[in-house]
C-alpha positions as CSV (number, residue, x, y, z in Angstrom):
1,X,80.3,99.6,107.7
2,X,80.2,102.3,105.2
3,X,82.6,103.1,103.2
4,X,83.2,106.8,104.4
5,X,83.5,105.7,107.8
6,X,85.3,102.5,106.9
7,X,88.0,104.9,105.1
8,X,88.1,107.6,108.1
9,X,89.2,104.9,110.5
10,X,91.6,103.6,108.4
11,X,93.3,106.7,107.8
12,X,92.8,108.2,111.7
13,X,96.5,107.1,112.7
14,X,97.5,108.1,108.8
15,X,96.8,111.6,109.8
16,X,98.4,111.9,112.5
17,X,102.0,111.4,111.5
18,X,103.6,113.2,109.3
19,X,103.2,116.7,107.2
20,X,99.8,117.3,108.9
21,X,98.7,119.9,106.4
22,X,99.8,117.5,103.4
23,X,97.9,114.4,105.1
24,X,94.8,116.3,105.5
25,X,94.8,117.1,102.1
26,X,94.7,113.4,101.1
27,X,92.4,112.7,103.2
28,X,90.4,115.1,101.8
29,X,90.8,113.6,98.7
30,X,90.4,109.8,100.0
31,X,87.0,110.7,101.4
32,X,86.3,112.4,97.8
33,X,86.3,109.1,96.3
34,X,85.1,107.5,98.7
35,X,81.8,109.3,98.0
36,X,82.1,108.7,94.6
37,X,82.6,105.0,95.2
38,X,80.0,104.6,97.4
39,X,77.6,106.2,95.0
40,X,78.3,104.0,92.1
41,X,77.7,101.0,94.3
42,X,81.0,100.2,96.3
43,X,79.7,99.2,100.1
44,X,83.3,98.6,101.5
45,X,86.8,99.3,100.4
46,X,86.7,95.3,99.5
47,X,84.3,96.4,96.4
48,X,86.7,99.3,95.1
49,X,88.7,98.3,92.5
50,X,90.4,99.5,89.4
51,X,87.2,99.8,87.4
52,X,85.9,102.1,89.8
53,X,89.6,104.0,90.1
54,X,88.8,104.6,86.2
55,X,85.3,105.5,86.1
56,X,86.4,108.2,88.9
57,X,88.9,109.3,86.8
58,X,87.0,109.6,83.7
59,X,84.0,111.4,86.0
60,X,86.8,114.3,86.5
61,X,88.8,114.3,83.4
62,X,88.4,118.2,83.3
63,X,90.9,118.5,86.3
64,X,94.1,119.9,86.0
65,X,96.9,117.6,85.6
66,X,98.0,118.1,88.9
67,X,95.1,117.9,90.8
68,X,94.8,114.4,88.8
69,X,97.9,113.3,89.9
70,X,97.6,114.5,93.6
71,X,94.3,112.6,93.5
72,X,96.3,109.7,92.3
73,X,98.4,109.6,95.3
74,X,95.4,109.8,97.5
75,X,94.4,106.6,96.2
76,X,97.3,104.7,95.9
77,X,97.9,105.7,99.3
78,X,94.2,104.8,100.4
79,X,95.3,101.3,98.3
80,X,98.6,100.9,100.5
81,X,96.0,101.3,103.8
82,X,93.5,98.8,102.5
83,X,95.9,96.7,102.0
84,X,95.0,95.9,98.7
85,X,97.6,94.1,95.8
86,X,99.7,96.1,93.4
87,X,98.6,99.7,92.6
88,X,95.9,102.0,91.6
89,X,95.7,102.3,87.6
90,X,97.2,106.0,87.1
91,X,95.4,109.0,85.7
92,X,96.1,109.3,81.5
C-alpha cells in the first residue's frame, strides 16, 4: 500500500470526530509528510521513523515557529495512529 493512501485510511475515522476544521488541517499536514516520506524512500508508515521526522524538519527549517510546531502535532498525532512507540523528535 502506499504511503499516502496508507495514512488517508488511517486518519478517515480521525477526521471525523472532533474540531472538523482543526482535524482537516492536520491531515493536511500528515499527508504533507507523507509526501515527503515517500519521496525520500519510506514505502509504509512501518519505514518512517525519526531520521526521516528530522530530515523533514530540516527540509523546512525556514517555517515559522508555529507552523513548525503545528506540523509537529500532525506527526505526533500521525505517530499515536500508527501506533508507533514513544514520540516524534520535536522541531528545534
Amino acid at each position: 500500500m502506499n504511503l499516502e493512501r496508507e495514512i488517508r485510511a488511517m486518519t478517515h475515522d480521525f477526521v471525523r470526530h472532533g474540531g472538523k476544521t482543526n482535524r482537516r488541517k492536520q491531515r493536511e499536514r500528515m499527508l504533507a509528510f507523507a509526501k515527503f516520506a515517500a519521496a525520500n524512500g519510506a514505502p509504509n508508515m512501518g519505514e518512517v521513523g525519526k531520521k526521516t521526522v528530522l530530515a523533514f524538519y530540516k527540509a523546512h527549517r525556514d517555517q515559522a515557529p508555529r507552523t513548525k510546531y503545528a506540523y509537529f502535532l500532525a506527526i505526533r498525532e500521525l505517530w499515536r495512529l500508527a501506533c508507533k512507540t514513544g514520540e516524534p523528535p520535536k522541531p528545534r
